[in-house]
Every structure is written in C-alpha cells, then in structure tokens.
C-alpha positions in Angstrom: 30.5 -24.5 -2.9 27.7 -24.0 -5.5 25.1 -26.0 -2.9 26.5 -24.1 0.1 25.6 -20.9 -1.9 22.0 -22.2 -2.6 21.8 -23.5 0.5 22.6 -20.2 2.1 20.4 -18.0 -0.2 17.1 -20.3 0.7 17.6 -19.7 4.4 18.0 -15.9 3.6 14.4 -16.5 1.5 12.8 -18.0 4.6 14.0 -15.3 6.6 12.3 -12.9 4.7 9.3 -14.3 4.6 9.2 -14.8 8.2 10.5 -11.4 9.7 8.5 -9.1 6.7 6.1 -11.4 5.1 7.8 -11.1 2.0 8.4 -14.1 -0.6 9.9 -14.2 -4.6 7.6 -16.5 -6.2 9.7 -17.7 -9.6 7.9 -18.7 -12.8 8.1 -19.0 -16.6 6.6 -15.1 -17.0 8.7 -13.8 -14.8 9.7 -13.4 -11.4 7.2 -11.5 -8.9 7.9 -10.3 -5.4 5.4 -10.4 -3.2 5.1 -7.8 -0.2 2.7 -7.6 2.6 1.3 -4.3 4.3 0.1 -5.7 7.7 -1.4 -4.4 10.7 -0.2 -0.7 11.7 2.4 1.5 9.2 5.1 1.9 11.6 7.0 5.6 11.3 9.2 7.7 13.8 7.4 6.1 17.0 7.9 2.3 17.7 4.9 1.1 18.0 3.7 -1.4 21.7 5.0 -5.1 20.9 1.6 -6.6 21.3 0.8 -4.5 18.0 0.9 -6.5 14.2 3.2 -3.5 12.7 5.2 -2.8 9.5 8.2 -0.8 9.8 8.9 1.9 7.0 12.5 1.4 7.7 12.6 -2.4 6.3 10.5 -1.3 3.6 11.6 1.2 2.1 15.5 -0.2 1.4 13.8 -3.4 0.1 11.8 -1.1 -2.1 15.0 0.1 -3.7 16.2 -3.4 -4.1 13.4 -4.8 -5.9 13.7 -1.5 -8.3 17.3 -2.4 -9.0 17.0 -6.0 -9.4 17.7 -8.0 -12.2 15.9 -11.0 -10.8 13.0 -9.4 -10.1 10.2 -8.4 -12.7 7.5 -7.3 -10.6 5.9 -6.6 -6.9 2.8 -7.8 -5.8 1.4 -5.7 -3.0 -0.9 -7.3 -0.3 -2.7 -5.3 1.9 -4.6 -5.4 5.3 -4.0 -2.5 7.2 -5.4 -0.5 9.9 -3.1 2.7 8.8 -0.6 4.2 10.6 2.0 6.7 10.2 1.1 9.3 7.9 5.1 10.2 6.5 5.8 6.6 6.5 3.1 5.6 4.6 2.9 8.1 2.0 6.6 7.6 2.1 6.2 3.9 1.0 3.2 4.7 -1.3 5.6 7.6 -3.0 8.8 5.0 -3.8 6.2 2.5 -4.9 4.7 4.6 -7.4 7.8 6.1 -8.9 8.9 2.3 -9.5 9.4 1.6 -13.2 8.8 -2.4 -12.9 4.9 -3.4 -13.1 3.1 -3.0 -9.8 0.2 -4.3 -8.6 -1.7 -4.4 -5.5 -4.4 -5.9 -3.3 -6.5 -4.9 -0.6 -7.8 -7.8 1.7 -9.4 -7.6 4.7 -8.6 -3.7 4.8 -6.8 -0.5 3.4 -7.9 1.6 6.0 -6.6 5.7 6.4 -2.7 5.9 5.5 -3.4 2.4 3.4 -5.6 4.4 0.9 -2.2 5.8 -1.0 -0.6 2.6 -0.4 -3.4 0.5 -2.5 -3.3 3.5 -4.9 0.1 3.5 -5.5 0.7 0.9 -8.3 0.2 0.6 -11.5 -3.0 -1.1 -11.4 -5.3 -1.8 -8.3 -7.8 -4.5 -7.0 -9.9 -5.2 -4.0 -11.8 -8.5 -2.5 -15.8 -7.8 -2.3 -15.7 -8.0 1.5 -12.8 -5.6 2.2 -13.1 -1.6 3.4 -11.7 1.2 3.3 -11.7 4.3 5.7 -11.5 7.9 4.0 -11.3 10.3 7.1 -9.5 13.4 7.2 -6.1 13.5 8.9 -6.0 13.4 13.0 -3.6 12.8 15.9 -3.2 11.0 19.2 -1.6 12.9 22.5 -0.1 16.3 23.2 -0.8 18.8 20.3 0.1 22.6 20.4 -3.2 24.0 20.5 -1.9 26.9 18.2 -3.4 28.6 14.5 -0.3 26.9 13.1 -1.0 23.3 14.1 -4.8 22.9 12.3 -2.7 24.8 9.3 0.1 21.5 9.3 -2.8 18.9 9.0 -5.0 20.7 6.6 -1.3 20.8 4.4 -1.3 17.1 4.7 -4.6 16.5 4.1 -4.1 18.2 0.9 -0.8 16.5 0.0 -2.5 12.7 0.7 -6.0 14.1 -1.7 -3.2 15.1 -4.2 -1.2 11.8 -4.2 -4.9 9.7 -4.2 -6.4 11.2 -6.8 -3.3 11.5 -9.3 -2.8 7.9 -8.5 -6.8 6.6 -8.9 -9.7 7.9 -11.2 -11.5 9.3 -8.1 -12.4 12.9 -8.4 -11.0 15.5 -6.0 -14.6 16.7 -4.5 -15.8 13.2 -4.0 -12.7 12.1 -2.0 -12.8 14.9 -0.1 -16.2 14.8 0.6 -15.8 11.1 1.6 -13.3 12.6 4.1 -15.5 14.6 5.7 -18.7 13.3 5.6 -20.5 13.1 8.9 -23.2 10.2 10.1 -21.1 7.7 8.1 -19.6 6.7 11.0 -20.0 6.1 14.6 -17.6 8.8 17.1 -15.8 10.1 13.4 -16.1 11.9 10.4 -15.8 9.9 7.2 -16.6 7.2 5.5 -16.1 3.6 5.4 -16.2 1.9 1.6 -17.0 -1.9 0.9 -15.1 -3.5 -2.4 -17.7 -2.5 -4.9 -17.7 0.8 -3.9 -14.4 1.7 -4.1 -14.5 0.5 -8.0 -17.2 2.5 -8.6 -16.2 5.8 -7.2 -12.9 5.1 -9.0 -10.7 4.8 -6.2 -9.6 1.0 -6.8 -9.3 -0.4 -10.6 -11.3 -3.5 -10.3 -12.6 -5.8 -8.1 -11.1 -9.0 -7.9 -8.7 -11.8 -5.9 -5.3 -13.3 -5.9 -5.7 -15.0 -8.8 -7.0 -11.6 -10.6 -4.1 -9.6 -9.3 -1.4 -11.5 -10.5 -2.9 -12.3 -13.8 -3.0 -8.5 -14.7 0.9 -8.3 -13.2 2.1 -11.3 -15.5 0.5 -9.8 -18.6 2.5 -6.3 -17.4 5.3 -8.4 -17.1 4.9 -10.1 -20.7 4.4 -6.8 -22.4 7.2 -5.4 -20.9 9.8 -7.7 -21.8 7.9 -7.4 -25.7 8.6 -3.6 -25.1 12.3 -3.4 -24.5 
C-alpha cells in the first residue's frame, strides 16, 4: 500500500513539473519549491496555442498550497517572461508577497512589463548579468473606448503597479516612473529597457547573481526561520 502511495505521489510530481514547470527539490535545509514564470502571464483572455503562456488560474491555487504546506519551506521563483496580463500578474505578484514562508526569485533571460512586480515580489531578489527588463507605462491591444474615462483607468493602474514596485524594491518613485516614460530608449515605444547591472543599481533588483546565488540566500532564510520559531 505504502509503495503504491509513493508510487502515485511521484507520478503526480512529474506531472507538475511537466504541465507548470514546477518541481519540490528536498534537502537537509529544507524543502524548496521551485516555480517558473514563462513566456506570456495568461489572464481573462486565453491566449493563441502556438504562444509559451502561464495561466494565473493554475497559479494562484498552488500559491495558496505552498503557503499552507507543511512540507514546504520555501519558493523559488524563476522568471523569463515577456509580460502579459496586467490583473493576473499583479495578482500573482500580490499573493506572493503576502506569503510568510521565505521567497526568493530570479530573473533569467527576461522580466519584462507585468514581470517587473513579479521579480519584485519576494522577499529578496536576483538577476543574471545578461537578462532585461522593460519599464513602459501601461498600454492595450484592440478595441478601446476612445473616452476621458478610459486614459483615466490606465493612468489608475499605472499608479497601482509604481505603488506595488516601489514598496516591494529600493527603487525610488521618480526614477521608475521616469524609466516608464522615457522616450528614445527604445525603438516604436516609450520606456526603457534595463540589463542586470542596472537593475541593482537603480535598486529595482537586490543583487546580481545565478542559481546557485539564489538559493543560497533562500536556504539561509530557511535556516533562520526554523532558529526563529
């Protein structure tokens, strides 16, 4: 019975791993879950198939999970994302940092747009030397009401997403938003596009780093932790 059990819960393991890029990695400090931000945040809209995408509505339950979990003594957030839905992602980047377990994440090839909260989220925060990040101020594809009110709804969350970065990081209101709108940065857009050192030295990410970096500073969260309680 015991070995059907273990059995069962490896090929549930596997599953995960495969459908949301998810794994538990199980040591002598502790137990870390590791969760990957790919491709485009998937919100309300489902996204074409021949798009990489990560759906809010797998997250966010798992989220919830790992909060509640005995088994579990902290996430490891990976990230290479284009961005995506702005409710989804702030709504992920919202349950992650009102998680009481450590947190730590790490942006890879990008943490572009909506992925800015996400990478801000946690408790602490790295980035590779080749990966970027994308400040622009808040836009949408297809039919908008051309209307006073509409231009009033993204400036609102504009403001909400400058709020949530800069309690979340040690980057200064003014010079995120005038990342956000800074023109000649980029080709066709307004903002600005930040390389690995950069982002550490504006204060938007902790400290440059790599795998091995990351989940050094979660263990030691972990450790200190468990000497707290």
């Amino acid at each position: 019975m015991q070995e059907n059990n273990n059995a069962e819960m490896k090929k549930q393991e596997q599953e995960q791993v495969i459908e949301l890029g998810s794994d538990i990695t199980k040591g002598k400090s502790g137990n870390i879950y590791t969760l990957t931000i790919i491709g485009q945040v998937e919100g309300h809209q489902v996204a074409p198939e021949n798009v990489k995408t990560t759906k809010y509505e797998h997250v966010l339950p798992l989220l919830a999970g790992i909060e509640e979990s005995d088994d579990i003594d902290g996430l490891l957030l990976l990230l290479n994302t284009v961005g995506g839905d702005i409710e989804a992602g702030l709504a992920i980047a919202q349950m992650i940092a009102g998680m009481r377990k450590p947190t730590v994440s790490l942006v890879l090839g990008g943490g572009h747009s909506i992925g800015i909260p996400l990478a801000v989220c946690t408790k602490k925060s790295f980035i590779t030397p080749t990966a970027s990040m994308t400040v622009h101020p808040v836009r949408m594809t297809g039919l908008v009401v051309g209307a006073p009110q509409t231009f009033r709804y993204f400036q609102r969350i504009q403001e909400q997403i400058a709020d949530f970065v800069t309690a979340n990081s040690r980057i200064s209101r003014e010079d995120f938003e005038n990342y956000m709108m800074a023109t000649g940065k980029m080709a066709t857009d307004v903002g600005t596009i930040l390389y690995g050192k950069e982002t550490v030295s504006c204060g938007l990410i902790d400290r440059l780093g790599g795998i091995s970096d990351a989940l050094s500073a979660l263990h030691k969260m972990i450790e200190k932790g468990k000497k707290g309680r």
